[in-house]
N, CA and C atoms of all chains as a GROMACS GRO file, in nm:
protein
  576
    1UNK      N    1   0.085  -0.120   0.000
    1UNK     CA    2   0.000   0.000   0.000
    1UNK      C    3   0.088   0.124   0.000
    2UNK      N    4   0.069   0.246  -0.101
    2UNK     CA    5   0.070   0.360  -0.083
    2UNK      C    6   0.104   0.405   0.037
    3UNK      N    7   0.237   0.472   0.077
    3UNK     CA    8   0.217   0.589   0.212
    3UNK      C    9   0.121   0.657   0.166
    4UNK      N   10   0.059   0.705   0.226
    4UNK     CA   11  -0.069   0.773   0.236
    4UNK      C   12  -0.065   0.916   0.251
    5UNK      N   13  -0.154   1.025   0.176
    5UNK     CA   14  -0.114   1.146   0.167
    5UNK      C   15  -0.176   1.233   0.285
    6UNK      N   16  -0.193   1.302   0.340
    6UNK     CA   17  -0.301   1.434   0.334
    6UNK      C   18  -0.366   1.459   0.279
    7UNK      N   19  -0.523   1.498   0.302
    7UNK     CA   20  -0.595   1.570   0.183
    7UNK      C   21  -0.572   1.693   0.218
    8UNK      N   22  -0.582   1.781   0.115
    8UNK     CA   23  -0.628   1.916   0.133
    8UNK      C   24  -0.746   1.967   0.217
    9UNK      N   25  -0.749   2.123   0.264
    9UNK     CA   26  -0.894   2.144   0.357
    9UNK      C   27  -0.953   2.104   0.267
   10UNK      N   28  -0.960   2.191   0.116
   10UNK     CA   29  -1.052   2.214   0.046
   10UNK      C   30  -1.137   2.088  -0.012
   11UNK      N   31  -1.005   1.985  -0.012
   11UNK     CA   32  -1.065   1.881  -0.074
   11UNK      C   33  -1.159   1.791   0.096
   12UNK      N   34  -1.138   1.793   0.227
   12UNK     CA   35  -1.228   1.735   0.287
   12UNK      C   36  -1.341   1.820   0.261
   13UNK      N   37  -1.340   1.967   0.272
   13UNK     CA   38  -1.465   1.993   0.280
   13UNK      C   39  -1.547   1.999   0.157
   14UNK      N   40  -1.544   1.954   0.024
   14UNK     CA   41  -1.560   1.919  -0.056
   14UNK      C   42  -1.626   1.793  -0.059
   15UNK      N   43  -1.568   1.669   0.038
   15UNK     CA   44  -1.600   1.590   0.049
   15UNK      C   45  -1.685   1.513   0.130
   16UNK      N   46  -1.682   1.619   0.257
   16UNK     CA   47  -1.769   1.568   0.353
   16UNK      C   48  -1.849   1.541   0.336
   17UNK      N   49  -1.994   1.595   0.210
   17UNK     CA   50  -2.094   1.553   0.205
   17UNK      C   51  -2.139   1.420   0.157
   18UNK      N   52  -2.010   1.326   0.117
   18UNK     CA   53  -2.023   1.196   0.095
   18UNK      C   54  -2.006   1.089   0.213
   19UNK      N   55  -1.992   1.148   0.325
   19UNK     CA   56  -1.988   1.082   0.462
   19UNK      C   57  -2.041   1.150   0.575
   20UNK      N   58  -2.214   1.118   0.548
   20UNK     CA   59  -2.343   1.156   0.638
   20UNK      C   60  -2.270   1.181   0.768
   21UNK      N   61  -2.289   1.291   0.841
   21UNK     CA   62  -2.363   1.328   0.950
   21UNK      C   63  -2.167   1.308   1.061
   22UNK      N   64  -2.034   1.336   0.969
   22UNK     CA   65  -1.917   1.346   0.996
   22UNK      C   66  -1.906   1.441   1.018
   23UNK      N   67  -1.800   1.510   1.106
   23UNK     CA   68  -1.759   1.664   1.078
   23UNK      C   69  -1.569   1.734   1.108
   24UNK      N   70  -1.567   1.752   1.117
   24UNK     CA   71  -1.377   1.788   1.143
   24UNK      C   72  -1.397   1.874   1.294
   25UNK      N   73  -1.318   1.778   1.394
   25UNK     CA   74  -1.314   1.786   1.514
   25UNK      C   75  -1.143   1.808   1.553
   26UNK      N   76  -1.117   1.906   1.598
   26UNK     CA   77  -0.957   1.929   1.644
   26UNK      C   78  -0.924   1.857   1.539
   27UNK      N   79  -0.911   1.860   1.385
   27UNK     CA   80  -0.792   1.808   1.273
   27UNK      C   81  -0.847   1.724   1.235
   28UNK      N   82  -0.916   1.623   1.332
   28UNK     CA   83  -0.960   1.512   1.232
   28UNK      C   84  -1.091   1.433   1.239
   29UNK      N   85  -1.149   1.369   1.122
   29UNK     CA   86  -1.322   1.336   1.122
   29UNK      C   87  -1.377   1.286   1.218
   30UNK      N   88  -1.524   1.333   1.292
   30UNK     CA   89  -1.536   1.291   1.408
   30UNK      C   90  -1.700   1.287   1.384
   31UNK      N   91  -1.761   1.193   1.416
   31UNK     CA   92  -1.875   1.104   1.364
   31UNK      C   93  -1.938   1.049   1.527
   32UNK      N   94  -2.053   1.099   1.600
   32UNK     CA   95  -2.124   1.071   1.693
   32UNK      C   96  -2.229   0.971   1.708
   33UNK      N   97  -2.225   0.826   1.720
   33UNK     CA   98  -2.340   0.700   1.650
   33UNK      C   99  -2.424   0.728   1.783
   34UNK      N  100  -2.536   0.700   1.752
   34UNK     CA  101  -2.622   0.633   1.884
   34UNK      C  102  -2.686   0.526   1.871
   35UNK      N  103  -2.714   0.450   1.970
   35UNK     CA  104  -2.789   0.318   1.939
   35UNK      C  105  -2.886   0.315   2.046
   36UNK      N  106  -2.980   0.213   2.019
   36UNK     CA  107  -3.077   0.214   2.134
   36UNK      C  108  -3.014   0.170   2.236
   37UNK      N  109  -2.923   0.070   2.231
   37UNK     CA  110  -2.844   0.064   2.434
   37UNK      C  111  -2.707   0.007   2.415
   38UNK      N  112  -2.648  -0.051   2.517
   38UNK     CA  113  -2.484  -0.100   2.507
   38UNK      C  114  -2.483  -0.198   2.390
   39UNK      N  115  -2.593  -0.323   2.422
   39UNK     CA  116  -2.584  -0.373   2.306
   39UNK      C  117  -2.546  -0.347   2.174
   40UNK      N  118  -2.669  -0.260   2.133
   40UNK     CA  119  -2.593  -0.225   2.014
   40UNK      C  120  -2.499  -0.161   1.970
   41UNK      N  121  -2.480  -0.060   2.070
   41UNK     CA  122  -2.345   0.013   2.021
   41UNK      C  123  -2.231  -0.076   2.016
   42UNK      N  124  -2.197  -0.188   2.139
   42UNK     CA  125  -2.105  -0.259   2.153
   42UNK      C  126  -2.084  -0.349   2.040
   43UNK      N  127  -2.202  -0.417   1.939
   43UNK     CA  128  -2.230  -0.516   1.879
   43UNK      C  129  -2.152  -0.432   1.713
   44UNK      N  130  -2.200  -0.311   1.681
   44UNK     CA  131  -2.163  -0.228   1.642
   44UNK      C  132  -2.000  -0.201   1.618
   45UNK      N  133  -1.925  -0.168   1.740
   45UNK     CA  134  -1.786  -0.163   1.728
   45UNK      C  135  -1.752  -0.269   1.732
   46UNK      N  136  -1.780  -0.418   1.755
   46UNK     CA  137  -1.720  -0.541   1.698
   46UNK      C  138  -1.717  -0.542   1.530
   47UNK      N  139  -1.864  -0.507   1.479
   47UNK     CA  140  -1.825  -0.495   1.347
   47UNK      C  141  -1.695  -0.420   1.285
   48UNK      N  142  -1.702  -0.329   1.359
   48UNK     CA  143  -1.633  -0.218   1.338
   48UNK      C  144  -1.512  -0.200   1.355
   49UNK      N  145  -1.450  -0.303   1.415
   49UNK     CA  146  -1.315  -0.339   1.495
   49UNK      C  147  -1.272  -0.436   1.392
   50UNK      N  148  -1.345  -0.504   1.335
   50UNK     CA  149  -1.286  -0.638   1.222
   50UNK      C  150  -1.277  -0.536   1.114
   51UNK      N  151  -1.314  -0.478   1.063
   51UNK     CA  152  -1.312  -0.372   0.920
   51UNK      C  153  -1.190  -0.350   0.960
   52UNK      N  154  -1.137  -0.225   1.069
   52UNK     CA  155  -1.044  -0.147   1.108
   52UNK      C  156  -0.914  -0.220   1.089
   53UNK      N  157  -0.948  -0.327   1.165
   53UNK     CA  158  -0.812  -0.440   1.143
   53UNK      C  159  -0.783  -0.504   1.035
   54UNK      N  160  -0.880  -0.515   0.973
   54UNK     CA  161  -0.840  -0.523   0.838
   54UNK      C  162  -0.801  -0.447   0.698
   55UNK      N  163  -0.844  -0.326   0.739
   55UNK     CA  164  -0.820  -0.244   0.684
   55UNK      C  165  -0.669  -0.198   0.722
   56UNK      N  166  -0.597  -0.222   0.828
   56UNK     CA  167  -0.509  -0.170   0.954
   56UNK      C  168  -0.506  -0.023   0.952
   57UNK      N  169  -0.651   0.016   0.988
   57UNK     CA  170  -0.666   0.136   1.010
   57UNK      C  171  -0.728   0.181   1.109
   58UNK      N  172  -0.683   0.256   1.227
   58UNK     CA  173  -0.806   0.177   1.356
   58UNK      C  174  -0.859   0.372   1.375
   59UNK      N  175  -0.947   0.352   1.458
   59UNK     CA  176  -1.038   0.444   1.482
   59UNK      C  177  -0.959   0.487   1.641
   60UNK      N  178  -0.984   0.608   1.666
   60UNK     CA  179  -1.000   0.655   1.790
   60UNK      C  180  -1.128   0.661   1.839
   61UNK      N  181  -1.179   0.605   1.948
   61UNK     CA  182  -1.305   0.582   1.993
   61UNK      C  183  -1.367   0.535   2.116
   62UNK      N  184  -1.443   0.626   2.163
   62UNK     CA  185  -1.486   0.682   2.302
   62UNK      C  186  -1.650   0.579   2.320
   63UNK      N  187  -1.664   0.538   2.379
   63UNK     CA  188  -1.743   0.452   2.435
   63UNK      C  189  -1.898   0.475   2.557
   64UNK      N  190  -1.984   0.550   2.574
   64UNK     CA  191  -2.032   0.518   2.698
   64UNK      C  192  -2.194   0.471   2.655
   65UNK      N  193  -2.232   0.374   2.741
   65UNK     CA  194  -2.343   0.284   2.691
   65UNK      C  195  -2.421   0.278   2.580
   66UNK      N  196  -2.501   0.401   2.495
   66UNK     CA  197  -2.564   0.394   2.388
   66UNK      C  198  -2.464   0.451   2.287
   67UNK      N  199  -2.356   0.495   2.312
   67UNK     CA  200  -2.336   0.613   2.254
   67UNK      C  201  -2.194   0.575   2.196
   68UNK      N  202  -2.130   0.602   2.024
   68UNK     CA  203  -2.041   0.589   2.022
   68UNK      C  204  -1.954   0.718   1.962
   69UNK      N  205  -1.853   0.784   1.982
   69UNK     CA  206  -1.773   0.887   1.943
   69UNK      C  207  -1.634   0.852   1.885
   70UNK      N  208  -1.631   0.883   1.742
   70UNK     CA  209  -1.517   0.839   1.646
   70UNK      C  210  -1.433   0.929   1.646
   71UNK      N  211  -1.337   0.916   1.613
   71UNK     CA  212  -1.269   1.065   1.534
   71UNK      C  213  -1.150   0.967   1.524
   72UNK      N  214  -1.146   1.000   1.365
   72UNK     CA  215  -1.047   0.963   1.265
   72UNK      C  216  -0.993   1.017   1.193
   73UNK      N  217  -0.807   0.993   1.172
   73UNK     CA  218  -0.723   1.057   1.085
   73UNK      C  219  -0.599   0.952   1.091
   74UNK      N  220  -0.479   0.986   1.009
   74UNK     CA  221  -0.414   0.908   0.968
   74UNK      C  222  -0.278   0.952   1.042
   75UNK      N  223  -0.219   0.883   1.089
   75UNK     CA  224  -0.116   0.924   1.192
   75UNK      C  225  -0.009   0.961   1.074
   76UNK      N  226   0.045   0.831   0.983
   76UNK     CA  227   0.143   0.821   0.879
   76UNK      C  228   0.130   0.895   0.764
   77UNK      N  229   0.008   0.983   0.754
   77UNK     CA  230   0.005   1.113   0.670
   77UNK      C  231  -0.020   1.200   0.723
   78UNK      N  232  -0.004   1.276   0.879
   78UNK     CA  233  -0.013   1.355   0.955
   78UNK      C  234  -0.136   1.459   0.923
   79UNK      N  235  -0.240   1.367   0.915
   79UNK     CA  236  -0.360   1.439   0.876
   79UNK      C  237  -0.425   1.365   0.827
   80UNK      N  238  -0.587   1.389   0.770
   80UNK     CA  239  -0.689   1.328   0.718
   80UNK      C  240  -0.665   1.296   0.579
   81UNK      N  241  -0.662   1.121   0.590
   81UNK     CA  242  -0.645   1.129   0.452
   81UNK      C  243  -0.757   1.008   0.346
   82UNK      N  244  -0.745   0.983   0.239
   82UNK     CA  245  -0.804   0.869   0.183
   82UNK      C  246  -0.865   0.750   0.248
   83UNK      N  247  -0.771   0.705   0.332
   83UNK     CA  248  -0.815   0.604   0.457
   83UNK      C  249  -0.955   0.615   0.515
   84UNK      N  250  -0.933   0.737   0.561
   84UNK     CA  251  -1.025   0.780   0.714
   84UNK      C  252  -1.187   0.840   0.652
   85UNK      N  253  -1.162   0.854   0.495
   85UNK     CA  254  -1.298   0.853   0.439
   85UNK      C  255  -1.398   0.728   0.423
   86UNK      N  256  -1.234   0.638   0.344
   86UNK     CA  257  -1.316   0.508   0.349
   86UNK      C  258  -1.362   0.441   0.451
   87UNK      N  259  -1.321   0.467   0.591
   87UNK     CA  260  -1.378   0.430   0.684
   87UNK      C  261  -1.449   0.496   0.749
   88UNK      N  262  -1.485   0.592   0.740
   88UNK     CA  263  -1.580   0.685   0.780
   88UNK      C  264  -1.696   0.619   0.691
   89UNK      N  265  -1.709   0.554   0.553
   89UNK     CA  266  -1.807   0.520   0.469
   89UNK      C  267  -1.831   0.419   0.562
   90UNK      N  268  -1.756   0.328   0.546
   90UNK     CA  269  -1.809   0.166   0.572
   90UNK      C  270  -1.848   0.170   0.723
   91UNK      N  271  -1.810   0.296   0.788
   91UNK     CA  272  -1.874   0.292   0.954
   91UNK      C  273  -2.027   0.317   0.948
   92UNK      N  274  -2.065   0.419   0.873
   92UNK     CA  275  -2.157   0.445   0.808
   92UNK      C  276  -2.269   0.345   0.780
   93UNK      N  277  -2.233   0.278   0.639
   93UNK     CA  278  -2.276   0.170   0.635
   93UNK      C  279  -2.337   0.087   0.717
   94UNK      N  280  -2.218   0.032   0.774
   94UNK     CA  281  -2.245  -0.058   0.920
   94UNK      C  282  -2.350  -0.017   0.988
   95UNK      N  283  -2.328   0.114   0.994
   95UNK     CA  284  -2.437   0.170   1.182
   95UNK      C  285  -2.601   0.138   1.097
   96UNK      N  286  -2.613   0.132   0.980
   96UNK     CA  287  -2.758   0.185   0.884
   96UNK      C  288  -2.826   0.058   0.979
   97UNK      N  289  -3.196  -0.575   4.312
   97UNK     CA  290  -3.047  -0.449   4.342
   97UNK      C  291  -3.115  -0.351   4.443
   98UNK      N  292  -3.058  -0.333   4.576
   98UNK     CA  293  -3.062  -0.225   4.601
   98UNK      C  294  -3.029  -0.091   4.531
   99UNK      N  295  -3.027   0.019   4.577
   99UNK     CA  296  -2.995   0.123   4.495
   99UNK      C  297  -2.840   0.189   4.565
  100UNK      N  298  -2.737   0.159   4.443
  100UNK     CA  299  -2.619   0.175   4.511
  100UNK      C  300  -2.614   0.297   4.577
  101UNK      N  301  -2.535   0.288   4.692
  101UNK     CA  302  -2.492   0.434   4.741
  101UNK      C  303  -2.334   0.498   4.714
  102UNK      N  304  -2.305   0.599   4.714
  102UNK     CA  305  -2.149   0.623   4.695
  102UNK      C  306  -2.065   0.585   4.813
  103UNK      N  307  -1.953   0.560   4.763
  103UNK     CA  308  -1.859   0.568   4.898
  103UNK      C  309  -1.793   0.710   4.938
  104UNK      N  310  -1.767   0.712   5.069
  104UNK     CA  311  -1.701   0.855   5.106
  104UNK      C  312  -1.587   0.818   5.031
  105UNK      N  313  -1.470   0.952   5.040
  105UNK     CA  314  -1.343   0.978   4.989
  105UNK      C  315  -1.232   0.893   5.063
  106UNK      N  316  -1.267   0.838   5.177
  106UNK     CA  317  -1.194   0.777   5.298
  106UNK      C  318  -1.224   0.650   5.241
  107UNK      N  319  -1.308   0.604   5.222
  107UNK     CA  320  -1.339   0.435   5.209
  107UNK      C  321  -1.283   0.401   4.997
  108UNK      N  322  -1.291   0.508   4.931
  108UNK     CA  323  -1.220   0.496   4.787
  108UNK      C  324  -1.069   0.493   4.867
  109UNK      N  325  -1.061   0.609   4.914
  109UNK     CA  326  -0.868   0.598   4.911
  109UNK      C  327  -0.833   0.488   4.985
  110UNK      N  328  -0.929   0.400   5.115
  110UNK     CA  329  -0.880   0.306   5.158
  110UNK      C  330  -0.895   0.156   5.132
  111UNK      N  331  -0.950   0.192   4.994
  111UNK     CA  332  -1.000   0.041   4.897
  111UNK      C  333  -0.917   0.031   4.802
  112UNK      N  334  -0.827   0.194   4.754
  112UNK     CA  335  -0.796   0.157   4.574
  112UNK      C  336  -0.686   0.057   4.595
  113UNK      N  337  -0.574  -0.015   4.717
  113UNK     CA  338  -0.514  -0.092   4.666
  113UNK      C  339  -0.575  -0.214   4.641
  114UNK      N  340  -0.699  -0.221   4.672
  114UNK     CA  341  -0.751  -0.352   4.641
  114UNK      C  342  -0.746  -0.398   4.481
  115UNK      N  343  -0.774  -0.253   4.400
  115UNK     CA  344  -0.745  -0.264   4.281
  115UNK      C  345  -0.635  -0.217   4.205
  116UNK      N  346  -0.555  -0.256   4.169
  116UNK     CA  347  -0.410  -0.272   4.137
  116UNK      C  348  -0.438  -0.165   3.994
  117UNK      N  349  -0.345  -0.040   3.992
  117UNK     CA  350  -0.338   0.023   3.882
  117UNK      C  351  -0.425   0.153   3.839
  118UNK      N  352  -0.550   0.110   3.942
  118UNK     CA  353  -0.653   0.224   3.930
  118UNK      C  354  -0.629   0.351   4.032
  119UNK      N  355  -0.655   0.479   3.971
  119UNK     CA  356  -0.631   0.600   4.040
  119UNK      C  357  -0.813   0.631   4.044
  120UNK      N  358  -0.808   0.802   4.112
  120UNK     CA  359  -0.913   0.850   4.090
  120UNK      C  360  -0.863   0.977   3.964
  121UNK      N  361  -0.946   1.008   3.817
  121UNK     CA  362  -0.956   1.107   3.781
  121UNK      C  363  -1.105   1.125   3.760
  122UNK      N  364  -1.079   1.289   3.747
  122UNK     CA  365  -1.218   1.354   3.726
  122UNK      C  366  -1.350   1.270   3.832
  123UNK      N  367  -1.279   1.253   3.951
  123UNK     CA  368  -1.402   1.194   4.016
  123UNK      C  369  -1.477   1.044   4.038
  124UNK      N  370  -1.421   1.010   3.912
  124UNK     CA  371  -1.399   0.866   3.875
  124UNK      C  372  -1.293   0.778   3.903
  125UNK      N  373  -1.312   0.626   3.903
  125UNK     CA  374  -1.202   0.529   3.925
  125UNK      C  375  -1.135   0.533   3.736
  126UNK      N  376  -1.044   0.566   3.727
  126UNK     CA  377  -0.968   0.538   3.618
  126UNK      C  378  -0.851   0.471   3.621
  127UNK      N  379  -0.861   0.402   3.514
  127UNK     CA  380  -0.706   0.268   3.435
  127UNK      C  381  -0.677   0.278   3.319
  128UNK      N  382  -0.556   0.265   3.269
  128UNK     CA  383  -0.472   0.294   3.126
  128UNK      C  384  -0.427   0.210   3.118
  129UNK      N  385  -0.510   0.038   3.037
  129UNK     CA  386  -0.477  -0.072   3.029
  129UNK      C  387  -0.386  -0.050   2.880
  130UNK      N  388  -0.282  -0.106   2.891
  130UNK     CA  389  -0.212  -0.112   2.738
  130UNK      C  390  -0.171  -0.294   2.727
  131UNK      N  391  -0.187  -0.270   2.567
  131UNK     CA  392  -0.186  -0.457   2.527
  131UNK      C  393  -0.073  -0.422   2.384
  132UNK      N  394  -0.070  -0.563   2.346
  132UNK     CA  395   0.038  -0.580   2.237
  132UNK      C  396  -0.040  -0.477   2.123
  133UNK      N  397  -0.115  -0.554   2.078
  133UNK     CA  398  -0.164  -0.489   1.968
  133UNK      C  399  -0.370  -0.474   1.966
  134UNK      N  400  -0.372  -0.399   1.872
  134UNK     CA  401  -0.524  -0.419   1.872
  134UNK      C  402  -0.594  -0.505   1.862
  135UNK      N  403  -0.598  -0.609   1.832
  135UNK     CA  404  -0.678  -0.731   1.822
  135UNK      C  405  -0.673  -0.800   1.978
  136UNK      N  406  -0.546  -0.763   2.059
  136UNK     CA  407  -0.576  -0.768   2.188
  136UNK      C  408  -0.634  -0.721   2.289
  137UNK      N  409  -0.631  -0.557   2.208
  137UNK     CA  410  -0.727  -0.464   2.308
  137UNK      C  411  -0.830  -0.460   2.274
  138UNK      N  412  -0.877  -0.495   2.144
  138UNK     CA  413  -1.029  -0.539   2.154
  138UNK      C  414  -1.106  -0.665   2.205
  139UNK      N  415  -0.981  -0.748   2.171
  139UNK     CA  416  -1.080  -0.878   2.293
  139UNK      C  417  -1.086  -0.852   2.374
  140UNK      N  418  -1.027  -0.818   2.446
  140UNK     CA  419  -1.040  -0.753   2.597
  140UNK      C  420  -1.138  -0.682   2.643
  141UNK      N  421  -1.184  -0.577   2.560
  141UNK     CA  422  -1.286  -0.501   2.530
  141UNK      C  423  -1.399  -0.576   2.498
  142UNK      N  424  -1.432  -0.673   2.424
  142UNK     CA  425  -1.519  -0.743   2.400
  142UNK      C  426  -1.554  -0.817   2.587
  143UNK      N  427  -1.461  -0.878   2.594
  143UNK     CA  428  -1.474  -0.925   2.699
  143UNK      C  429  -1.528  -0.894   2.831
  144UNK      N  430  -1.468  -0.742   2.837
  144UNK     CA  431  -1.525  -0.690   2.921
  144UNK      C  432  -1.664  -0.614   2.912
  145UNK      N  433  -1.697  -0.596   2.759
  145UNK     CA  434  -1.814  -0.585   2.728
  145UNK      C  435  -1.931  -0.672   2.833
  146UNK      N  436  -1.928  -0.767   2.783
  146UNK     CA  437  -2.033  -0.889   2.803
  146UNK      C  438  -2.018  -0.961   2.979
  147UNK      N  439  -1.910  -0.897   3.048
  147UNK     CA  440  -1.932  -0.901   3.191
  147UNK      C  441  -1.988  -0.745   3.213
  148UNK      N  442  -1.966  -0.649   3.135
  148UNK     CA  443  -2.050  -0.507   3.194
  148UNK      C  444  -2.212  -0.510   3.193
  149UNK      N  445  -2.238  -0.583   3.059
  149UNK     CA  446  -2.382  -0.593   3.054
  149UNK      C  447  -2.429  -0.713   3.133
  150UNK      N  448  -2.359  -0.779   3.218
  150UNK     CA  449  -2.422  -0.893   3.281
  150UNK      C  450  -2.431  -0.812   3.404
  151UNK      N  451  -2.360  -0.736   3.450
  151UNK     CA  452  -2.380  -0.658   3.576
  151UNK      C  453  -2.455  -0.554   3.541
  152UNK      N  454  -2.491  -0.523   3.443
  152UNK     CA  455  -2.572  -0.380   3.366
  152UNK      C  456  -2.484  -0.270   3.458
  153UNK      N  457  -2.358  -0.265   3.472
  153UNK     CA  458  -2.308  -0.137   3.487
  153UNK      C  459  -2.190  -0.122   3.330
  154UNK      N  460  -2.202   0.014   3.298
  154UNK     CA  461  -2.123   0.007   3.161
  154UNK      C  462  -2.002   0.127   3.195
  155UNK      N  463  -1.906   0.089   3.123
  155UNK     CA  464  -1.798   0.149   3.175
  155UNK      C  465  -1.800   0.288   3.013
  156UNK      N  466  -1.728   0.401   3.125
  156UNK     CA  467  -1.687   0.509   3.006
  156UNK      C  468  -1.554   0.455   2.965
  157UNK      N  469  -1.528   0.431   2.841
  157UNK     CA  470  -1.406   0.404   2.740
  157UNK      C  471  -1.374   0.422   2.656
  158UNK      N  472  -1.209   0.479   2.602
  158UNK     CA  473  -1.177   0.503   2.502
  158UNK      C  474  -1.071   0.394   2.488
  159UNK      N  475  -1.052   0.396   2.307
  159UNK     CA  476  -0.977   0.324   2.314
  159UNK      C  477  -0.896   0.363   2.143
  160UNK      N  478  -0.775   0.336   2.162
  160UNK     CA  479  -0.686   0.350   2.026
  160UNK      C  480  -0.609   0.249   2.025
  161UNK      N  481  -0.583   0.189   1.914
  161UNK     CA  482  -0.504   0.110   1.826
  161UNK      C  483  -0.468   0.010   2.002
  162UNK      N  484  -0.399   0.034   2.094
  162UNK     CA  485  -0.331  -0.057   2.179
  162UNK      C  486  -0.369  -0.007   2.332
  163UNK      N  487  -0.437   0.059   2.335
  163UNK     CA  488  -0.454   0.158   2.459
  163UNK      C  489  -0.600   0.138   2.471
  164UNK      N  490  -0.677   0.098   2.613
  164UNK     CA  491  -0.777   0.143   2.625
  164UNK      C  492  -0.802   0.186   2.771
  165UNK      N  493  -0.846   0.298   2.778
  165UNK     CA  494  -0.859   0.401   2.855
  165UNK      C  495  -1.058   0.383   2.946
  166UNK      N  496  -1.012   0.356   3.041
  166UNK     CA  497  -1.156   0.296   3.125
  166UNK      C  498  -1.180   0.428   3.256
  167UNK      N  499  -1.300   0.469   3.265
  167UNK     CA  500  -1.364   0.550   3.346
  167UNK      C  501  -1.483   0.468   3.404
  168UNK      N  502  -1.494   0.468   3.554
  168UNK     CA  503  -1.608   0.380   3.596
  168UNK      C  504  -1.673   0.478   3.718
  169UNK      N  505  -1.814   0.486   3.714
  169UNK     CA  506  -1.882   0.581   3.822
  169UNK      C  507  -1.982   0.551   3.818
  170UNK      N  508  -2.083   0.542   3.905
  170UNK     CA  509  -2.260   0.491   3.934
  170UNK      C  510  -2.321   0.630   3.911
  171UNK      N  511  -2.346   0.659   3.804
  171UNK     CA  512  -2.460   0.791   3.779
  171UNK      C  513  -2.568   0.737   3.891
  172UNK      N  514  -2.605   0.617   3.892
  172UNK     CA  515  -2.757   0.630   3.952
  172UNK      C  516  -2.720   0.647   4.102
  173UNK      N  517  -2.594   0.629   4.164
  173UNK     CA  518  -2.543   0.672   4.319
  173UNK      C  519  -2.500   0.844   4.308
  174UNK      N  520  -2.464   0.859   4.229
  174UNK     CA  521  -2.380   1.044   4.171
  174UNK      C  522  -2.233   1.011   4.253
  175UNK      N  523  -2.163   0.918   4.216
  175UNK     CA  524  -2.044   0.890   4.240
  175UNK      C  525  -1.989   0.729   4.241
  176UNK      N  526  -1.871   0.747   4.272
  176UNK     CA  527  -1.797   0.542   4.274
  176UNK      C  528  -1.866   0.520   4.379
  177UNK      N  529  -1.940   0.385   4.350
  177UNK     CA  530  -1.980   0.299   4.431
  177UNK      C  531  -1.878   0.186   4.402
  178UNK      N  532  -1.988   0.079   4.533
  178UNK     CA  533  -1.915  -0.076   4.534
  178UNK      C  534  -1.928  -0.121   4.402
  179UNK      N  535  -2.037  -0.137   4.328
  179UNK     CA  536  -2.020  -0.135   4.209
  179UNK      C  537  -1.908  -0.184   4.114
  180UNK      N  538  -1.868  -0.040   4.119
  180UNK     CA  539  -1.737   0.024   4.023
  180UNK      C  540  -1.573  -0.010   4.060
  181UNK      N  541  -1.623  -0.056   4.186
  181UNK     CA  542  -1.476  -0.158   4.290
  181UNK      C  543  -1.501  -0.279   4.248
  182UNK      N  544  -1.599  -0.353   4.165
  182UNK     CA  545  -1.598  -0.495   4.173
  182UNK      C  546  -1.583  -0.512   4.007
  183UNK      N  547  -1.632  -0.447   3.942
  183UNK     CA  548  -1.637  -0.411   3.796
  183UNK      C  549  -1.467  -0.381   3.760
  184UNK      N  550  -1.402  -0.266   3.821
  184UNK     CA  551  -1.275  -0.283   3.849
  184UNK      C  552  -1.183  -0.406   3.868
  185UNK      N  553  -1.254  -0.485   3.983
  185UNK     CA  554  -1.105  -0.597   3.959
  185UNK      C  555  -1.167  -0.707   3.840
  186UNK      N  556  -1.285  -0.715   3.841
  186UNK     CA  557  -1.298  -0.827   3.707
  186UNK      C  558  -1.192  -0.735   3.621
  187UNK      N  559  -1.230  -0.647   3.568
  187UNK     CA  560  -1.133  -0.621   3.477
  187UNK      C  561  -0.994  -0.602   3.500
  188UNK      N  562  -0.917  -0.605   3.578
  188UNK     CA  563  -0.804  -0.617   3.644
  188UNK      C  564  -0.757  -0.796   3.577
  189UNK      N  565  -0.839  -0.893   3.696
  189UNK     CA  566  -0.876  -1.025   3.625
  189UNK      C  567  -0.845  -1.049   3.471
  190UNK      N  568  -0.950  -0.961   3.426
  190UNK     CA  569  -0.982  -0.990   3.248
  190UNK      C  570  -0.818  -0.978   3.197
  191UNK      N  571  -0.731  -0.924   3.206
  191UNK     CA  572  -0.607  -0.836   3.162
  191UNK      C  573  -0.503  -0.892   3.198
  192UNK      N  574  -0.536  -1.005   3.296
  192UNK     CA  575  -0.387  -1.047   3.306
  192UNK      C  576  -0.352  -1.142   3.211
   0.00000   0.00000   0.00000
């Protein structure tokens, strides 16, 4: 794989509107899930934990019973990059 | 269940060596469990998932790539209860 770039501002904010309900939090994409209780949120970041690892792209992510808080960026391109969209999609996905 | 009560500040400071590693921040019992890699800190996480919902107390957590970061407090007491001391060493347990 590609080292991985930076995007431009222009180009996230350009792009955000292809990854519902994300937004740019201190530098990098930050995405608020709710679920009806631990269950699902928990059931949720298992999905969500096999993508990441397979992707080897992991999420920063905050936890309390219904509720899940992302925020994603790319350490090895010192900023938001290609990665952290595609997983911002497929988190997406997942939560539907 | 009775309805937990908090402990004074005297009976936390004279319990936390019971639990190995845990301080108090922000009011809360907090631990900064670190593992090899992520697939370890998420089993772990999983794990401790499914003993939180068996006790229906759920822990505040973050977690990145190898690090997961645990906050434990009884909203329904408005502070650490016994609870959050027993929830504590399972997960102590869970980690070794």
């Amino acid at each position: 794989m590609a080292k991985p770039t930076p995007l431009t501002d222009d180009e996230i904010q350009r792009r955000l509107p292809e990854i519902e309900g994300w937004c740019i939090d201190e530098g990098k994409l930050f995405k608020e899930y709710k679920f009806k209780d631990f269950i699902e949120a928990f059931g949720f970041m298992t999905r969500a934990a096999i993508i990441a690892q397979a992707m080897d792209h992991h999420p920063e992510w905050f936890n309390v019973y219904n509720k899940v808080r992302i925020h994603l960026t790319t350490h090895s391109a010192g900023g938001i990059s290609e990665h952290d969209f595609e997983l911002a999609q497929r988190l997406n996905k997942l939560a539907r």
